[in-house]
N, C-alpha and C positions, 0 to 999 in steps of 0.2 A: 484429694486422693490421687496417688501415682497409680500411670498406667502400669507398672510391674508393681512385682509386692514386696515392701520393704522387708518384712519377714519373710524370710523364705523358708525358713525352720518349718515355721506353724503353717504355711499356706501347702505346704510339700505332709506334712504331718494328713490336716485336714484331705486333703486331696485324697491320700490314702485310705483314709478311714471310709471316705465317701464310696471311693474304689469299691473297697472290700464289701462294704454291706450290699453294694450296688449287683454286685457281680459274681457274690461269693456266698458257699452256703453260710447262716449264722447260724443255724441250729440242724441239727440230722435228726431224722425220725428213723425208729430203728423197730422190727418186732418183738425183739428181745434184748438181753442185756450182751448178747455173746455174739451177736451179728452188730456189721457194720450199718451205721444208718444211711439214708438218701439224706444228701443237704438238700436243706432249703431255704429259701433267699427271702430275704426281711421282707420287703414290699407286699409279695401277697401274702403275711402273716393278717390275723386277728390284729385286733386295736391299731386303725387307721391315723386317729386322733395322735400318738406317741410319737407314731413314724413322720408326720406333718411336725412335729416340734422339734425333732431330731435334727430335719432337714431344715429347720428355720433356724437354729442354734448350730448348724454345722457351718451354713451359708454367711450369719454374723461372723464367725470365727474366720473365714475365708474372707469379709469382708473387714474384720479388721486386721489383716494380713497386709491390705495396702495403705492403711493409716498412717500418720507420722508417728515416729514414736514418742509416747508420753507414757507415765507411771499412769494414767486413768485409763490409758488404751490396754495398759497390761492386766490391770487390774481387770476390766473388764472380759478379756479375754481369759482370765484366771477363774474369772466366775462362770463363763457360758461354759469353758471345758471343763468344769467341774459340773454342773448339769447335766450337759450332755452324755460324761461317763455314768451317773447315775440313770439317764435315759437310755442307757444302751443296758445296763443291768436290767433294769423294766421291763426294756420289750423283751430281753432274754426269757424272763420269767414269765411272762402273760404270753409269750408265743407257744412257753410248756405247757401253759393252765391251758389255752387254747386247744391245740391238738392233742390233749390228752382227756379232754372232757368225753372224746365217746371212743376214747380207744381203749385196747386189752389192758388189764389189771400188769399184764407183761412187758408190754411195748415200752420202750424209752426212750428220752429227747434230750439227747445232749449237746453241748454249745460248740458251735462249731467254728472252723477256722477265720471266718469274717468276724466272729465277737472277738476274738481274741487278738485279730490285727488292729480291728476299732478302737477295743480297751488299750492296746497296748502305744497308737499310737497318741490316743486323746492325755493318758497320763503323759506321754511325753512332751504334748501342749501345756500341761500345767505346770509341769520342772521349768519348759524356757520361760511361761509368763513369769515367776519365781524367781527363775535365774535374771531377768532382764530386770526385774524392780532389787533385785540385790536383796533377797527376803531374809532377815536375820530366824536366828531358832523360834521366835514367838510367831510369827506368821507363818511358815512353814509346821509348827505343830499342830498348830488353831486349821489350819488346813486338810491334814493330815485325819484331826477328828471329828472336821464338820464331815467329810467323805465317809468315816468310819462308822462314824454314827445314824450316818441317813444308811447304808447301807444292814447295820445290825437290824436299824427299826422296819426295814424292807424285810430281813429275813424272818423275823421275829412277828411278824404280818399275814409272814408264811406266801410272801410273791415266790419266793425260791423252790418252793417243794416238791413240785412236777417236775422239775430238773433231775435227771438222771445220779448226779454225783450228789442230790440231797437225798436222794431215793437209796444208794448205797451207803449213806451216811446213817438214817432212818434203822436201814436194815441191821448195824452194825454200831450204834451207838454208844453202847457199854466196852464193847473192844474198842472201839476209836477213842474212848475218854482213857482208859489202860495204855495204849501205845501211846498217845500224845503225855500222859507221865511219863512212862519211862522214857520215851525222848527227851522232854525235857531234864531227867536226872542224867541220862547219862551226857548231856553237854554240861551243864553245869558243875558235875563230880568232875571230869574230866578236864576244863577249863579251869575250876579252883587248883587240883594236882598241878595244872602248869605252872598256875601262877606261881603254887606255892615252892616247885623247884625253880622254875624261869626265873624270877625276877630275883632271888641270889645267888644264880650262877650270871646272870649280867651284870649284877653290879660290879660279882667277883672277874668275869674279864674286862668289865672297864677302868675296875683299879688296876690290872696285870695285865696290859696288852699281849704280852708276848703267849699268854694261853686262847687268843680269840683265832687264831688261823687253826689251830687242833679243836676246840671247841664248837666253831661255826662250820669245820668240815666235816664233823662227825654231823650235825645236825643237819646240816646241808644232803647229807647221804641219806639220813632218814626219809627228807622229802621226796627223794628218787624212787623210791619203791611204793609203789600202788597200793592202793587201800586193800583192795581184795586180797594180794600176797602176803600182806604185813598181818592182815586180820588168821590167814593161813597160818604163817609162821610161826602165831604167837600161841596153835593151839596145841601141838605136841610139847614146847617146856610147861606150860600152863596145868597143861594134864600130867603130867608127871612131877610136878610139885604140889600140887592137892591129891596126888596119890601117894606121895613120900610122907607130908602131912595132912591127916585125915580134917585136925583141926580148922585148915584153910577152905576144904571141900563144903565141911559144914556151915559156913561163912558164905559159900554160892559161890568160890573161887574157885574156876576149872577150866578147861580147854574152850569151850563155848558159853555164851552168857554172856552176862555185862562185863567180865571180868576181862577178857582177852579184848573189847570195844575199847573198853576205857582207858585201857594200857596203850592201843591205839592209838587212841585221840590223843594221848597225853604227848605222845610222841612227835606227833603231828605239828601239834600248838606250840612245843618246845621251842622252836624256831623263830617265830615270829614275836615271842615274849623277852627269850634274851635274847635278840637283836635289838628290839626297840628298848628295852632298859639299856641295857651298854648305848643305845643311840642319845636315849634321854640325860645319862649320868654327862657323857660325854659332851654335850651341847650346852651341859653349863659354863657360863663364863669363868675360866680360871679366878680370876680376878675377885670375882663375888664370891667363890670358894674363900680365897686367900684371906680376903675382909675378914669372913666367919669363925676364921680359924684366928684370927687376928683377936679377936673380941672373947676368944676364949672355949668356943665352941667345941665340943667332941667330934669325933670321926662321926659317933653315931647321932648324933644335932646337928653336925651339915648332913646329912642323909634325910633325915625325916625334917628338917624346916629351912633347909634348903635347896639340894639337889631334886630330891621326890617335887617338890610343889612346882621347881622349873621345869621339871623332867615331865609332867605331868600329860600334857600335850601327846608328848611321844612315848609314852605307857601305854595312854587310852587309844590310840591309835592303835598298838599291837593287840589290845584287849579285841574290840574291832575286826581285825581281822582273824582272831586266835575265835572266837563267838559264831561268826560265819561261818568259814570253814569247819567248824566242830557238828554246828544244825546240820550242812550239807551229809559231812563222811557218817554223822550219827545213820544215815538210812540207810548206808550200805552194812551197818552192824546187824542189821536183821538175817543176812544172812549165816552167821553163825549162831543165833540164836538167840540177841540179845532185844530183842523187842523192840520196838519203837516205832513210828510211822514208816519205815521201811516196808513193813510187813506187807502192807496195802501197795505196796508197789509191785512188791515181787510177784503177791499175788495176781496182782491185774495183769501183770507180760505174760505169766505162768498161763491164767482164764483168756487170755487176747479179751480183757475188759478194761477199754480205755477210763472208764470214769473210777473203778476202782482205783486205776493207777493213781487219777488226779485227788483222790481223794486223799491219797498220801501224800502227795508233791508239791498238793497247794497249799497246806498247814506250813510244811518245811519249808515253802518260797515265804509265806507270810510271815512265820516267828525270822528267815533272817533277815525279812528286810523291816521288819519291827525292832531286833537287835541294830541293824547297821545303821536303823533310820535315831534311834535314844543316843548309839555313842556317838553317831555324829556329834550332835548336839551337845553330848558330852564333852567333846576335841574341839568344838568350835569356842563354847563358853569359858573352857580352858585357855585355849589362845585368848580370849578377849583379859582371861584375866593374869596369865604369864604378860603381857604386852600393858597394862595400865600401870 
């Protein structure tokens, strides 16, 4: 064992987390949903027994901070901070069952700024143990759903339910199961429309160079303009073209609604899909072109069994980031009236009700790093197989 710690990542990580729960409220107790609550600090919480393994599994993790490095030490440290996040979920919840067993039908207990620097820094102990062993897609998924899985079978137990933001979930379930569709149709309408003009308007400037400085600048100028203005702009021609044609009105197409979101999005996504096509076409080797075309190939057979399979990489890449950003901008669509997990947002700034908010925020932070976390895997399995 070194006197200093070979990791400094995880031993700086760990420190923090210990900090926060040490020093910092983890949970607020509040009398109502519309009042701010009093933090309160882990230690003197209910179930002693949790906080003792916390602190036992926090202090390994700190002590294999000054181990030498091995694949068993990361491995190990892979496993306690995957524990330990599931122990800090725990006490979250048995701290709500706790202080809400003889409080008001009214009062609520939501998680407070030391859960969320603990959770946020102990995942980022399991990305380096991850990152240090070099985890291909199959261990990084397998990872991904042993966490997922011990966490649904927690909620599903019902440790979570005395929790404030399950409490708003409870109250609001049928609307939250409607907003979570329509958010997820409008990224997906929205994302198919790019693809379905992006990725022929790329290929078409990467056979025609001289249309990509007019083409990337119009699209470049799209990205300048904020969502909120763009969402604005799109509802006076929108409403006066479903009042020109009643036909399109009757379709649900009008100045607000999904109609002016998705015309948005679409907008948005444009950018990043034909870039990365014109990236992909272009990064093919001339030469492996030339062969194809050599053997007899069409324009449109080097396209689809050549260029696309090599390009492939730098497609799913732009999918990637065109899937991200579409979850995120989709919340600000509520504002005009097109539904989605937004609604729960705006609501909660509107109520000054934090857990409302997160009740919208944390579906949208989950579906995109659910999206970011699949195309990774998608773009890595791709390289593995452009590169064999």
């Amino acid at each position: 064992m070194s006197t200093a710690p070979r990791n400094r990542v995880r031993f700086t990580l760990v420190l923090a987390a210990i900090a926060a729960c040490g020093f910092g409220g983890f949970v607020a107790r509040a009398p109502t949903r519309l009042v701010s609550g009093r933090p309160l600090f882990l230690w003197p919480l209910p179930d002693p027994p949790l906080i003792l393994a916390m602190a036992a599994m926090a202090a390994a993790l700190l002590a294999l901070s000054f181990a030498k490095p091995a694949r068993i030490v990361e491995y190990a440290a892979m496993v306690l901070a995957g524990g330990l996040l599931l122990l800090v979920f725990s006490a979250a919840g048995g701290a709500a069952s706790g202080l809400m067993a003889m409080a008001p039908q009214a009062a609520r207990v939501s998680l407070g700024a030391a859960f969320w620097i603990a959770i946020f820094c102990v995942a980022m102990a399991i990305l380096d143990a991850l990152q240090r062993l070099g985890a291909g897609p199959g261990l990084r998924l397998a990872v991904v759903l042993v966490l997922a899985a011990s966490l649904a079978a927690m909620a599903v137990a019902g440790d979570f339910n005395h929790l404030s933001v399950l409490r708003e979930y409870a109250a609001r379930q049928t609307v939250f199961d409607r907003a979570l569709e329509r958010h997820c149709v409008l990224v997906l309408a929205s994302v198919g429309i790019a693809l379905f003009i992006g990725m022929p308007l790329g290929v078409f400037v990467a056979r025609r160079p001289a249309a990509k400085g007019p083409v990337f600048g119009t699209l470049n100028l799209l990205q300048t303009i904020p969502s909120i203005a763009l969402f604005g702009l799109l509802i006076a021609p929108l409403a006066a073209l479903a009042a020109a044609l009643p036909a399109l009105g009757r379709l649900g197409i009008g100045g607000i609604g999904p109609a002016p979101a998705i015309v948005a999005l679409v907008l948005y996504s444009l950018l990043p899909v034909v870039r990365n096509t014109e990236a992909g076409i272009a990064g093919v080797d001339p030469e492996i072109v030339e062969t194809a075309r050599a053997m007899g190939f069409t324009r449109r057979q080097i396209f689809w069994r050549v260029e696309l399979p090599l390009g492939l990489p730098a497609f799913l890449a732009g999918l990637r980031i065109v899937v991200v950003q579409a979850i995120g901008l989709a919340a600000v669509a509520a504002l005009i009236g097109a539904g989605g997990l937004g609604v729960f947002v705006f609501q909660g700034i509107g109520q000054y009700a934090v857990d409302l908010v997160l009740l919208g925020a944390i579906p949208i932070i989950l579906l995109a790093l659910a999206a970011d976390f699949i195309l990774a895997l998608a773009v890595s399995r791709s390289q593995k197989e452009k590169s064999a």
